[in-house]
PLY file of the C-alpha trace (Angstrom):
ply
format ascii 1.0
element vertex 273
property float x
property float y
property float z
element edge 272
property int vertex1
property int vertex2
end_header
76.86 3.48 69.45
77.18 4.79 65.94
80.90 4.14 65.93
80.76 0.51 66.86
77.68 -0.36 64.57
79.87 1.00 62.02
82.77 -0.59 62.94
80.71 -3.92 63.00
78.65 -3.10 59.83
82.34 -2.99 57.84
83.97 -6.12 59.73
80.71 -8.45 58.32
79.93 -7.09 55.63
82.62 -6.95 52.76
81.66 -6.57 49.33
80.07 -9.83 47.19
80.31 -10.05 43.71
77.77 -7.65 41.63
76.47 -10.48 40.15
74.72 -11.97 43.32
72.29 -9.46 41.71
71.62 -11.34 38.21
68.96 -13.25 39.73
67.07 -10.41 41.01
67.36 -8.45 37.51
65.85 -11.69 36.40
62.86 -11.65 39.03
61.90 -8.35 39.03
62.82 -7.31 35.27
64.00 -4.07 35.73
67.62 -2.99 35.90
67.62 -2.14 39.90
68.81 1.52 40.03
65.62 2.27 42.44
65.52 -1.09 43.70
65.04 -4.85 42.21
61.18 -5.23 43.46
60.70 -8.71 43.72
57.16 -10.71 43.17
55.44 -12.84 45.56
57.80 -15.21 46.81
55.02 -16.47 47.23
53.54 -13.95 49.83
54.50 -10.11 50.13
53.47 -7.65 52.42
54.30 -4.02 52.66
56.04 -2.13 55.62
55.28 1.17 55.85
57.83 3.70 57.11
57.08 5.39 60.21
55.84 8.83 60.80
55.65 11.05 64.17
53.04 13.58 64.89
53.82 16.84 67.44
51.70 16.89 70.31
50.76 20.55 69.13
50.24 19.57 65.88
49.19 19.48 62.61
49.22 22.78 61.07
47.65 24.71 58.24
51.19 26.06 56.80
53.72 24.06 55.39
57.37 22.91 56.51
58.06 25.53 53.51
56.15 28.35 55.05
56.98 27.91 58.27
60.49 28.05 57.74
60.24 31.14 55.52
57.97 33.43 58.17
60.27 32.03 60.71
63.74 33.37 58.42
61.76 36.68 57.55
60.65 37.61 61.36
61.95 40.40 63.32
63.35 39.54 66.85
59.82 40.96 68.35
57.72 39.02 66.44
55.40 36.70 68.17
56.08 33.01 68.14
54.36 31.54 64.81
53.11 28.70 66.49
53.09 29.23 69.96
54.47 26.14 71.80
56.27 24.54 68.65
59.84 24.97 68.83
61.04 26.22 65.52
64.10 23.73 66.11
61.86 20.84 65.92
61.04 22.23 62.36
64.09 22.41 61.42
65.45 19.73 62.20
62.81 17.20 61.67
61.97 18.18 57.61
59.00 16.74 55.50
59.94 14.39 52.69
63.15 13.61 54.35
65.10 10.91 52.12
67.07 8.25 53.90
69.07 8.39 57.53
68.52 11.91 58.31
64.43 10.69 59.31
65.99 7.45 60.95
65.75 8.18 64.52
62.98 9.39 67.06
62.19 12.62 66.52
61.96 13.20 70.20
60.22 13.35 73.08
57.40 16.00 72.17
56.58 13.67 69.19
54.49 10.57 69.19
54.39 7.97 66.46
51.55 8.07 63.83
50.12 5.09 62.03
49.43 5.07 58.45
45.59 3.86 59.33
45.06 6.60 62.14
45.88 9.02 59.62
43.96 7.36 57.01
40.97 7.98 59.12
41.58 11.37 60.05
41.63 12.53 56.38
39.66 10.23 54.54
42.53 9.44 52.28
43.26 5.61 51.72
46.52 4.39 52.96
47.50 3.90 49.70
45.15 3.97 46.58
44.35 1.81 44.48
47.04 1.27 41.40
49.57 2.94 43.29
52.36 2.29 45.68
52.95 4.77 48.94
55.13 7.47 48.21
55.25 11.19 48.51
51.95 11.45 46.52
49.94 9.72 49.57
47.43 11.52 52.18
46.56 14.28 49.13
43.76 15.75 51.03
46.36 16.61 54.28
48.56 18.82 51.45
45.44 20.69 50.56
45.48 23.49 52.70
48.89 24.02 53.00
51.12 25.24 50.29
54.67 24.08 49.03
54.34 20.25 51.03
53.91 18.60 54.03
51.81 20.33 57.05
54.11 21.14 60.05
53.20 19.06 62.85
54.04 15.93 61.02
57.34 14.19 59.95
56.92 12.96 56.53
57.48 9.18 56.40
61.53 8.61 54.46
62.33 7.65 51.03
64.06 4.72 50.28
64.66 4.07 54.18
62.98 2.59 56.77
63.50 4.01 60.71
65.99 2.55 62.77
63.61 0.90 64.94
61.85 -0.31 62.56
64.71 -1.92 60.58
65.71 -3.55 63.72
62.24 -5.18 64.20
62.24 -6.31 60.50
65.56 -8.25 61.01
64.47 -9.57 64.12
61.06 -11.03 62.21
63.11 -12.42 59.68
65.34 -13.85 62.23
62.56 -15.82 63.31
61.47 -17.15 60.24
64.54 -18.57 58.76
65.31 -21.73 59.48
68.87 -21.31 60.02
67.78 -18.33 62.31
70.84 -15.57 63.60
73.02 -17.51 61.33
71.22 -17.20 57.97
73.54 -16.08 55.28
72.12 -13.13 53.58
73.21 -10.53 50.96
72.42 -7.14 50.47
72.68 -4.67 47.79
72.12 -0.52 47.72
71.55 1.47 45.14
74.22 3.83 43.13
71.66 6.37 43.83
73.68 9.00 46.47
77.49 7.64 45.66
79.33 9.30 43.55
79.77 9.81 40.19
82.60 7.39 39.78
80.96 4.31 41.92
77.70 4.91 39.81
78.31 1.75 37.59
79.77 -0.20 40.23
77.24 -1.90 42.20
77.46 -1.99 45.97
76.58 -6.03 47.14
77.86 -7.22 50.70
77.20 -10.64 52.09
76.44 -11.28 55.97
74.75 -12.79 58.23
71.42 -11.80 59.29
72.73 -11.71 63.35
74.63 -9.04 61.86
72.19 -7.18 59.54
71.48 -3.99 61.92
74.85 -2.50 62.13
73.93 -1.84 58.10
72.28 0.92 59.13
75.20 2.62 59.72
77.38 1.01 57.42
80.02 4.30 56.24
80.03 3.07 53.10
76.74 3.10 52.36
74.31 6.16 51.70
71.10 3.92 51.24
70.68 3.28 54.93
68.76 0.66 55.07
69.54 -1.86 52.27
67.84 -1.44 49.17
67.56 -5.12 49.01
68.25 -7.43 51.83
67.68 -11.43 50.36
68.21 -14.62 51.92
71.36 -16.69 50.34
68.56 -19.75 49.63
66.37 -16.70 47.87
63.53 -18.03 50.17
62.85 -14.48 51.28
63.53 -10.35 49.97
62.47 -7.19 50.43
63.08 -4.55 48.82
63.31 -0.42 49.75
63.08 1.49 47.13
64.84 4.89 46.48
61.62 6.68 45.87
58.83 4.97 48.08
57.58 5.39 51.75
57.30 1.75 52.04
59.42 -1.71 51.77
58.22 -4.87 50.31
58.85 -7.87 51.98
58.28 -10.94 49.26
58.23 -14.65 51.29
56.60 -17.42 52.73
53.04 -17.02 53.83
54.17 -17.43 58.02
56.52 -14.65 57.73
54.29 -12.26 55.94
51.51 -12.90 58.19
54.01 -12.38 61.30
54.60 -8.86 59.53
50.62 -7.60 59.59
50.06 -9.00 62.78
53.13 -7.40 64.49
52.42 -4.80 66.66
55.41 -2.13 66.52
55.71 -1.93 62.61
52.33 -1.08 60.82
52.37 -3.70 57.03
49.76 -4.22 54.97
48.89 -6.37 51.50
48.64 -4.30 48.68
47.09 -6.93 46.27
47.93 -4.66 42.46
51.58 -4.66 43.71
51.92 -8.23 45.47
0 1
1 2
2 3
3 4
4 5
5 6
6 7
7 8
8 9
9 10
10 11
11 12
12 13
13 14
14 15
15 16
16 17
17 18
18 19
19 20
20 21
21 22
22 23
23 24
24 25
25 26
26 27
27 28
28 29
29 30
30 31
31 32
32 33
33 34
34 35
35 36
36 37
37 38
38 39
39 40
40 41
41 42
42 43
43 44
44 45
45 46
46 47
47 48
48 49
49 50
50 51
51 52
52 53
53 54
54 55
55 56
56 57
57 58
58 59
59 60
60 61
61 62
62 63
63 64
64 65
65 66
66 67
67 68
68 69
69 70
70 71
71 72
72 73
73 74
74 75
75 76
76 77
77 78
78 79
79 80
80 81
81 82
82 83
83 84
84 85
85 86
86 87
87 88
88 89
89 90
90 91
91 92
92 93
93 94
94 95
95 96
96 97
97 98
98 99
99 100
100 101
101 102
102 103
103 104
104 105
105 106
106 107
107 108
108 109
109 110
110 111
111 112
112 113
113 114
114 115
115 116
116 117
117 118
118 119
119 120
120 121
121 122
122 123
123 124
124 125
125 126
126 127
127 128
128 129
129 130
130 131
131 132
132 133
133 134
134 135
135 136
136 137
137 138
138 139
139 140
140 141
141 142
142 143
143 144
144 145
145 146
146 147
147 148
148 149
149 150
150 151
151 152
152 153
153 154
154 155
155 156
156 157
157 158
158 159
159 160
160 161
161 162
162 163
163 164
164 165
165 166
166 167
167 168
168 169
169 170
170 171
171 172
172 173
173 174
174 175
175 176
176 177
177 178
178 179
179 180
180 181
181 182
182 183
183 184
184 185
185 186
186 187
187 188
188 189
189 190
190 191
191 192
192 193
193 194
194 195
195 196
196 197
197 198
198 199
199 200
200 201
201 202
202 203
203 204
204 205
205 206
206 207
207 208
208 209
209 210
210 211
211 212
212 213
213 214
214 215
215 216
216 217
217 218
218 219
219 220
220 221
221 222
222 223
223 224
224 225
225 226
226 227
227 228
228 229
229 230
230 231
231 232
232 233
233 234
234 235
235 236
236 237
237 238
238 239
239 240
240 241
241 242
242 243
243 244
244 245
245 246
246 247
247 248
248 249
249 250
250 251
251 252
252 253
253 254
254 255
255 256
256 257
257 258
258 259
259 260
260 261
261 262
262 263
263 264
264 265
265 266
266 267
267 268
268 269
269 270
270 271
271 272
């Protein structure tokens, strides 16, 4: 599957001029190396990125911790965690950035909404003033030392989930008028390339029938686009590089499409609309 995504991700999307970008530097005001975060266009919602919960867990320990009793055992030590399979620790890290978090974590794991958790802890799904990042759900990091409590996959950075990307596109699908066939562009950040494609930015054009083979685009080490906007500019979002979350700016419809939607979890965040 991952070859021919790839394969199709390259075919239909070549590179676009950098300077499909100039309008969002213009928009947003900033110079994009995160992400161009666009304004209400003139609606935005927010998509929060997915995170899984173990059926055993949480814990009170760490990813950190765990990991370290787990290297420092002796073969006849107990389990640390009876029932939780050390592999599903270490493969499945908190604060995971980008593709590595983009699939299931499996079968033992069940997804956990942003508002479930918010519940459990008491902790707002994001505060007020601020966007959700790694700083979110303080109150789950405080009994554990060195990050986030095993039992839960930390939402990515600067990605969304597969699944979730491929709802997304199919949302906007349905609320552009010229559908599977919109023209779109999308840009990701320098952030990850290397040192010598740094000042070149990376913009491909498309069309949005094709936007879900960019998740595996070879090329690309942002995963999901950092910005993914509509050739008539009538819709963007934006994923930035450090958030747990991607802002979709648009028309009223397709942002209210997005909260009401019942596989990705979106909400308004009215100090960053």
């Amino acid at each position: 599957m991952y070859e021919t995504s790839a394969a199709l991700a390259t075919a239909r999307w070549p590179l676009a001029a950098p300077a499909e970008t100039d309008w969002l530097r213009e928009l947003a005001a900033e110079d994009g190396i995160t992400g161009f975060m666009p304004p209400a266009l003139p609606d935005a919602a927010w998509v929060l990125h997915a995170m899984y919960e173990h059926e055993l867990g949480p814990f009170d320990m760490s990813y950190v911790e765990y990991r370290r009793a787990f290297l420092n055992r002796n073969s006849t030590s107990p389990e640390i965690i009876p029932g939780l399979d050390p592999a599903d620790v270490f493969t499945d890290s908190s604060d995971t950035l980008g593709r590595p978090a983009g699939e299931h974590p499996g079968p033992r794991y069940r997804r956990l909404r942003w508002a479930e958790l918010a519940r459990r802890t008491g902790d707002p799904v994001a505060a007020e003033g601020h966007l959700p990042c790694h700083t979110s759900f303080p109150s789950l990091r405080a009994g554990v030392s060195g990050g986030w409590p095993v039992g839960i996959t930390s939402p990515s950075e600067g990605s969304l989930v597969r699944a979730d990307w491929n709802r997304l596109v199919e949302i906007l699908t349905e609320h552009s008028p010229q559908g599977p066939d919109t023209r779109c562009l999308a840009y990701c950040t320098p952030l990850g390339q290397r040192a010598e494609d740094f000042d070149n930015l990376h913009v491909r054009a498309g069309r949005l029938a094709d936007a879900k083979a960019l998740y595996d685009h070879p090329e690309e080490e942002c995963w999901t686009p950092t910005n993914l906007w509509s050739h008539d500019r009538s819709w963007v979002l934006c994923t930035d590089y450090d958030l747990w979350a991607t802002k979709v700016a648009g028309p009223a419809p397709l942002v209210e499409a997005l909260l009401d939607d019942p596989e990705i979890e979106a909400v308004r965040l009215p100090w960053a609309a």
